[in-house]
C-alpha positions as CSV (number, residue, x, y, z in Angstrom):
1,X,27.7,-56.9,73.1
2,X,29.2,-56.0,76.3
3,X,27.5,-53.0,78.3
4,X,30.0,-50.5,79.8
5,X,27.9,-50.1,82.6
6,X,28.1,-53.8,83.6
7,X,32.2,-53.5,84.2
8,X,31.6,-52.2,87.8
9,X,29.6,-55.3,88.7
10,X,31.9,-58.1,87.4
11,X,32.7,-60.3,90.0
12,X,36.5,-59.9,90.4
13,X,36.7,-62.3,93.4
14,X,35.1,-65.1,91.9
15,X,37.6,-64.6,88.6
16,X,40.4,-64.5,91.3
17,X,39.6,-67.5,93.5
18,X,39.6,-69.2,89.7
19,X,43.0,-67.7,88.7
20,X,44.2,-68.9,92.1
21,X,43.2,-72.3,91.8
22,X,44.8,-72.7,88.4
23,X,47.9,-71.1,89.8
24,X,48.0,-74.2,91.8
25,X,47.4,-76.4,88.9
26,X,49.9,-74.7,87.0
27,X,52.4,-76.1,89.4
28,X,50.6,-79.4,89.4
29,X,50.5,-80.2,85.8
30,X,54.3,-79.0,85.5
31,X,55.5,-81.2,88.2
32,X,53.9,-84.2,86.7
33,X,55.1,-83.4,83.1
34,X,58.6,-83.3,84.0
35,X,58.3,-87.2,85.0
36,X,57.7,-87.7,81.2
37,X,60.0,-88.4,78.3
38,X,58.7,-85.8,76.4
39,X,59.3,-83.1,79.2
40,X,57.2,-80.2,80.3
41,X,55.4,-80.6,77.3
42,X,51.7,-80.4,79.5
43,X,52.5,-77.3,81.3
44,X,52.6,-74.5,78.4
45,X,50.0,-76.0,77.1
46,X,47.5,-75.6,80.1
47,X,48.8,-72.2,80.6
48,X,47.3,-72.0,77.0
49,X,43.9,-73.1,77.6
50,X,44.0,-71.2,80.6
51,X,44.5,-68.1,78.5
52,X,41.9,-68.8,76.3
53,X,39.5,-69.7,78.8
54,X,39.7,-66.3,80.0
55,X,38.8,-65.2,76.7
56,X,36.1,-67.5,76.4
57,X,35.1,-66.1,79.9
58,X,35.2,-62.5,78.5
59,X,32.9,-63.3,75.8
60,X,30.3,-65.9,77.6
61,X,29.9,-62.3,79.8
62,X,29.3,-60.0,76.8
63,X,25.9,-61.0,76.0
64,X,22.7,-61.2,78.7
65,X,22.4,-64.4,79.7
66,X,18.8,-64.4,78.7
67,X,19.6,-64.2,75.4
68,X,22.2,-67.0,75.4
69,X,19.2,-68.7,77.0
70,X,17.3,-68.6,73.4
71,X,19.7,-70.2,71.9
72,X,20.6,-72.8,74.2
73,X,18.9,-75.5,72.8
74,X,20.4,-75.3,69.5
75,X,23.7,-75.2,71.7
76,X,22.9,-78.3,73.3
77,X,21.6,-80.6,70.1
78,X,24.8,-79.1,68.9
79,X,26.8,-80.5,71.9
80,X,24.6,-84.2,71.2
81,X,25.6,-83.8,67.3
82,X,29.2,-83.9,68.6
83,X,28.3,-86.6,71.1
84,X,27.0,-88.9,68.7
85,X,30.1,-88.2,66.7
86,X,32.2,-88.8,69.2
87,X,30.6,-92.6,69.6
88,X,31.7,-92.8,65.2
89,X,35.1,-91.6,65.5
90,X,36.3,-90.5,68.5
91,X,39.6,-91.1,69.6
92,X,42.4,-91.5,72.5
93,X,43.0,-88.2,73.8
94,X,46.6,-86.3,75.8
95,X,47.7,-89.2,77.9
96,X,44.4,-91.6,77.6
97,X,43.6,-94.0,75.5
98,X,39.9,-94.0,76.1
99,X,37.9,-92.8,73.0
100,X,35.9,-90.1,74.0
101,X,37.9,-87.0,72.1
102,X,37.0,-85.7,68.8
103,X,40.6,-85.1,66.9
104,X,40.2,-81.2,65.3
105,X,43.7,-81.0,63.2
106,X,46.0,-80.5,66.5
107,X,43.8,-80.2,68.9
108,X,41.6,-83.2,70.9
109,X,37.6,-81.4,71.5
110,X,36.0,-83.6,74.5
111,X,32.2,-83.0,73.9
112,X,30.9,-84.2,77.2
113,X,32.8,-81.6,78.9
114,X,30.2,-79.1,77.7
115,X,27.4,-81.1,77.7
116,X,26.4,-79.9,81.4
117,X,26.8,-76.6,81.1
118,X,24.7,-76.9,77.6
119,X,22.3,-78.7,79.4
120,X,22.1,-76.2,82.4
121,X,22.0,-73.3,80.3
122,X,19.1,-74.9,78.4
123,X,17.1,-75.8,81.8
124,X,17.6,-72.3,83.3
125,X,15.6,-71.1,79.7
126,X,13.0,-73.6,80.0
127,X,12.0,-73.0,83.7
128,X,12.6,-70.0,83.4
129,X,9.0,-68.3,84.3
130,X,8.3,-69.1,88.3
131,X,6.8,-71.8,90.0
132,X,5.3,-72.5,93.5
133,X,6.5,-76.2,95.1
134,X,4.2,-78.7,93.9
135,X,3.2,-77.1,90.0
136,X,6.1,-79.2,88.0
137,X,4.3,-83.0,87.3
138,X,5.7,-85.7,84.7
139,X,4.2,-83.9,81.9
140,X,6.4,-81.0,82.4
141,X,9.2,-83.0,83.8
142,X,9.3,-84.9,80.3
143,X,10.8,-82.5,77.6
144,X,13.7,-81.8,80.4
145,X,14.2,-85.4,81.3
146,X,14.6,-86.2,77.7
147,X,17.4,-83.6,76.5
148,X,18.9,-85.0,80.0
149,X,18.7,-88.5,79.2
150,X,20.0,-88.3,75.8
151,X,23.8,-86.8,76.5
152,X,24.2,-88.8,79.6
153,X,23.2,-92.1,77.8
154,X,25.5,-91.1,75.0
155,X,28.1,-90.0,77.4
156,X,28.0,-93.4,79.6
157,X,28.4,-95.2,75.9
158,X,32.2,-93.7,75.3
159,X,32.2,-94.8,78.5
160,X,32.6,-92.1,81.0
161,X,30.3,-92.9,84.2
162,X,31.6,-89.9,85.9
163,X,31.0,-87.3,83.4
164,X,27.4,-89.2,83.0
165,X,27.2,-88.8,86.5
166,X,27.4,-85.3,86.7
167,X,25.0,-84.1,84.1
168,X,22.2,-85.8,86.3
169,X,23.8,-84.0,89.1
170,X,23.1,-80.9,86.9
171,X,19.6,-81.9,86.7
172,X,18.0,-83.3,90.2
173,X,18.7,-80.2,91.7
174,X,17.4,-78.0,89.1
175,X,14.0,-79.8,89.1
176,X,13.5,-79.8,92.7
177,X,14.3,-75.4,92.7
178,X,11.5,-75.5,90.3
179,X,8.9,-77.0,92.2
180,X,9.2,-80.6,91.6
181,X,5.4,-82.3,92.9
182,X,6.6,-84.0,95.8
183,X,4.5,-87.5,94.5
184,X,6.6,-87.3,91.5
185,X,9.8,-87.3,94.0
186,X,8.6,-90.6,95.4
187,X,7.7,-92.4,92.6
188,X,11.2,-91.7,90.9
189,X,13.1,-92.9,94.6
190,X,11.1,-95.8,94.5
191,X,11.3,-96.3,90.3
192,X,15.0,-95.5,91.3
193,X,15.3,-98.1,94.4
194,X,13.6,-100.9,92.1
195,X,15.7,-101.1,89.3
196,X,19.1,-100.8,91.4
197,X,19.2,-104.4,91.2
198,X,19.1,-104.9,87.1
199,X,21.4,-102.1,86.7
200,X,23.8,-103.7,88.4
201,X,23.5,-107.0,86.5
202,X,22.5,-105.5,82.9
203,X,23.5,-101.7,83.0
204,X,26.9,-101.7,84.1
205,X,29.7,-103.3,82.2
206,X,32.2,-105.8,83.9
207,X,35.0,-103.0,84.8
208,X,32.7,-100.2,86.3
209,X,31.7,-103.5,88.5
210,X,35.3,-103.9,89.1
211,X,35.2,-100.3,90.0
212,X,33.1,-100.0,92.3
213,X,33.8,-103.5,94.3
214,X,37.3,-101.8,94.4
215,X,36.3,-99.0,96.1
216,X,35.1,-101.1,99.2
217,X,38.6,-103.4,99.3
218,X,41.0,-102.2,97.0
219,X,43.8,-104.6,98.4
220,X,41.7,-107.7,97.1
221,X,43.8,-107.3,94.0
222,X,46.4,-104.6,95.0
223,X,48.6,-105.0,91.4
224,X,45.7,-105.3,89.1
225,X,42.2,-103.6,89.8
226,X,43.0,-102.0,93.1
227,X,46.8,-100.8,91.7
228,X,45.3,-97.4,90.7
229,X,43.9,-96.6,93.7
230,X,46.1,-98.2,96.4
231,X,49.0,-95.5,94.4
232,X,47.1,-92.6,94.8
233,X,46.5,-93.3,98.3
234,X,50.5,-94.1,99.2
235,X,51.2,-90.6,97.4
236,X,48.4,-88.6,99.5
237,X,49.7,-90.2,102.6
238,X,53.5,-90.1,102.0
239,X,53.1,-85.9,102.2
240,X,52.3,-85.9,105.5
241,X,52.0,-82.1,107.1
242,X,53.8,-80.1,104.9
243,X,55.3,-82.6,101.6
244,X,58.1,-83.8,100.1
245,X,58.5,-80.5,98.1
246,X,58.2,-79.2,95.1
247,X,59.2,-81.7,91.7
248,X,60.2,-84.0,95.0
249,X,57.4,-86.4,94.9
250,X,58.0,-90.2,94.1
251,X,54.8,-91.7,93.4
252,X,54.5,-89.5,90.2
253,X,58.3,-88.9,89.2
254,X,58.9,-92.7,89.3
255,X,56.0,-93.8,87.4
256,X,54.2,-95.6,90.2
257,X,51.3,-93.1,89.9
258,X,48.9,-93.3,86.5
259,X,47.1,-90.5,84.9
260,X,48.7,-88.1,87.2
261,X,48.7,-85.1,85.2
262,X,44.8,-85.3,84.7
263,X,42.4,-87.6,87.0
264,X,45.0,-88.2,89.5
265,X,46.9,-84.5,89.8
266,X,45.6,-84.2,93.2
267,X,47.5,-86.9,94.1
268,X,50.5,-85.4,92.9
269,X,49.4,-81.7,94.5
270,X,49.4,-84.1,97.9
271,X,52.2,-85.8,97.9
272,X,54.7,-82.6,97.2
273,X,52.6,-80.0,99.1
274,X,51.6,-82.3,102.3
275,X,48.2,-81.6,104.3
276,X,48.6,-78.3,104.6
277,X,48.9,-77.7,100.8
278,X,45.8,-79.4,100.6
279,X,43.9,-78.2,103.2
280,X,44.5,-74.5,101.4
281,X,43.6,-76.0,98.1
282,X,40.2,-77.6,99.4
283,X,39.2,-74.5,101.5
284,X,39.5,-72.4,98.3
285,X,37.5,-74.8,97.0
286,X,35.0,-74.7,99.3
287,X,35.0,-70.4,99.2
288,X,34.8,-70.6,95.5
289,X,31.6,-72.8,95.7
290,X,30.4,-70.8,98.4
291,X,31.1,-67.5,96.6
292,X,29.1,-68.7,93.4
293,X,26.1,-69.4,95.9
294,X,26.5,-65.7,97.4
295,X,23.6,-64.3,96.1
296,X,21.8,-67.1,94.8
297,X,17.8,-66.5,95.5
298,X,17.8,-62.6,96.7
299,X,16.6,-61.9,93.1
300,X,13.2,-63.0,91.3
301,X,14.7,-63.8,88.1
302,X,14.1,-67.8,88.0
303,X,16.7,-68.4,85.0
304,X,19.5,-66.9,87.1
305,X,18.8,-68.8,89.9
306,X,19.0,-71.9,88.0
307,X,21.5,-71.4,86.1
308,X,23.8,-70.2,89.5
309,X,22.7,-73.6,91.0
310,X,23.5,-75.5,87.9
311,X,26.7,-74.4,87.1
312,X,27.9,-74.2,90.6
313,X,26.4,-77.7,91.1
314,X,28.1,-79.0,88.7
315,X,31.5,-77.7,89.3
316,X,30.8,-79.3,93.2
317,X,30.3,-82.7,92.3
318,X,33.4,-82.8,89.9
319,X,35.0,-81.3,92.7
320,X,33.9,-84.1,95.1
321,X,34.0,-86.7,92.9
322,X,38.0,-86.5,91.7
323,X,39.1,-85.6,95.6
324,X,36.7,-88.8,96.8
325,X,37.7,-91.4,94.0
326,X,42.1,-90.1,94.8
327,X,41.6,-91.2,98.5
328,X,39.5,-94.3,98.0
329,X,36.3,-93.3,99.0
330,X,34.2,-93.4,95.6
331,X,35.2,-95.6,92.7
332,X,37.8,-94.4,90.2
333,X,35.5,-93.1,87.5
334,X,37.9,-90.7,85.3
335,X,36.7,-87.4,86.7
336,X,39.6,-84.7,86.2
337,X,40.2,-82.5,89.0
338,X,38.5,-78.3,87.7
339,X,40.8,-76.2,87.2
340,X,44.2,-78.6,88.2
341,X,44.3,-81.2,86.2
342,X,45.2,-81.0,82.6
343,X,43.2,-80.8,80.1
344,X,42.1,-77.9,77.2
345,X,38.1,-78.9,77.4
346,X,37.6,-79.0,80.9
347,X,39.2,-75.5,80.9
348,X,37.7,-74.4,78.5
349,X,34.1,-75.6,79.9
350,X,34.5,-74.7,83.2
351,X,35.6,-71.0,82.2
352,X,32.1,-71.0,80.2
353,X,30.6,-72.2,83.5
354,X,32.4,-69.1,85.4
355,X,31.6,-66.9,82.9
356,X,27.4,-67.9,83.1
357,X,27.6,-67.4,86.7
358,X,29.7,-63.7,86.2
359,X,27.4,-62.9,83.8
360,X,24.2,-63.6,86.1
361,X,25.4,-61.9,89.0
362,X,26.5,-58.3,87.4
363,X,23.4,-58.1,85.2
364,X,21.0,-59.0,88.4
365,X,23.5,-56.3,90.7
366,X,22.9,-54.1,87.7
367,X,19.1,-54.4,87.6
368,X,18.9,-54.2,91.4
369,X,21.5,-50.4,91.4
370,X,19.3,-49.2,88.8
371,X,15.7,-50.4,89.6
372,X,15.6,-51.1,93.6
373,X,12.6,-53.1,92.9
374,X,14.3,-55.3,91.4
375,X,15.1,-57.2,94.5
């Protein structure tokens, strides 16, 4: 279990920066439960999840990640067991009526949501002895593609094209760290380039279409397919420099604005905290991603490295993703803001994600005070 020697090495800052950002989606969440009949019922519970996620933070720290790392993959076919059950009898989760929760008693498990860091976890084991640039070829690049390919094609089923998404952004960057042979890079851009075309007419299903051709001229159908979007952007603009105010904010307290406790809380964070809420929000966004990246290659331990990048990666392009598809400049994809917007998996998940990335860093600082050739 946990080391005693470890405690002086736990990254505090990154835990705070965390606890700060939830702090902010504390306020979030509350402010768009009070718009619905049912009250504040969103906000005790995300203080909830939050509480347990810093359990489940505690005790992804207590063991060495390496050892986690031996066990990953029978975390991960777990996580694809759940998937596939998910595609059987999943349901309509809090607020959505998309299946893509598994309904435990009271509770709603989203499997996806762990699925990257699974997968991560599972990739940081795999590569984990080093390579130079140039030694990774499609024969070892098969095994990883395939326990890839297999929760993002299950994921994109529920449907959830942002979630899907972000597990391949958990994976393209792993595999170039490890020494991707640059003639497999150009094959897969050109494979990637030449079948754009069919997965546009065969791939993608008439409303992610709808999505995306959204995106570039939301005001072609401004109450039907662009209604989401065109919203979202009225609240974020309607804050101006410093926001209508706390619980002040029309979009989401007369019911103009959808999903605003989850994919859409940054909406509501924008309209009743102005640009100068948000501009605090996304620069401790941008120091928490920064912060994870810190120490990121000073060591020679290749699994901590990749697991750093993969987590952190991962957490970036949610990041990106919610704040691009709220002001109209990617396609509204369902991707819930980390850390702000509501939900007990994504808490949960991320918190694991923190917790990997605390757990590198004060084993490695460890290693390096006790063994200076460490580094």
């Amino acid at each position: 279990m946990f080391d005693r020697r470890l405690w002086p090495y736990i990254d505090w800052v990154l835990i705070a920066l965390v606890a700060v950002i939830c702090v902010f989606g504390f306020a979030t969440v509350y402010s768009a439960s009070v718009s619905y009949a049912n009250g504040n019922s969103f906000f005790p519970r995300q203080l909830l999840w939050f509480l347990a996620g810093l359990a489940v933070l505690a005790f992804t720290t207590a063991f060495d990640y390496k050892i986690l790392g031996q066990v990953s993959l029978w975390l991960h076919l777990l996580v694809i067991g759940l998937l596939v059950l998910t595609l059987l009898y999943g349901t309509g989760g809090p607020g959505s009526k998309v299946e893509r929760w598994l309904k435990l008693g009271p509770f709603f498990l989203q499997p996806s949501e762990f699925a990257k860091y699974t997968l991560v976890l599972y990739l940081a084991h795999y590569f984990r002895e080093s390579r130079r640039v140039g030694e990774i070829g499609v024969k070892e690049l098969a095994w990883p593609l395939l326990v890839t390919v297999i929760p993002f094609v299950l994921i994109l089923k529920q449907p959830d094209l942002g979630t899907a998404g972000v597990v391949l952004v958990v994976f393209v960057p792993v595999i170039f760290l490890v020494g991707l042979r640059f003639r497999v890079i150009a094959v897969i851009m050109g494979l990637a380039a030449a079948f754009a075309p069919f997965i546009w007419a065969y791939g993608l299903k008439p409303y992610q279409k709808h999505r995306i051709l959204t995106m570039i001229d939301p005001d072609a159908d401004p109450l039907g397919k662009g209604y989401h979007i065109i919203q979202s952007k009225i609240a974020v603009g309607s804050g101006g420099i410093w926001g209508k105010g706390f619980l002040e904010g029309t979009q989401a307290h007369l019911n103009f604005l959808p999903a605003r406790h989850t994919d859409f809380a940054f909406s509501v964070f924008a309209e009743e905290w102005g640009f100068v809420g948000t501009s605090t929000l996304v620069i401790l966004y941008i120091f928490l991603t920064l912060w994870c990246l810190k120490d990121i290659g000073k060591t020679k331990d290749r699994s901590g490295t990749i697991l750093v990048l993969g987590v952190t990666s991962s957490l970036a392009a949610q990041i990106l993703i919610n704040l691009g598809m709220v002001i109209g400049l990617l396609p509204v994809v369902g991707m819930p803001l980390p850390f702000v917007s509501y939900g007990g998996s994504a808490m949960i998940s991320h918190m694991i994600g923190i917790g990997l990335i605390v757990n590198v860093r004060m084993r490695q600082a460890d290693g390096a005070a006790t063994n200076p050739s460490f580094s």
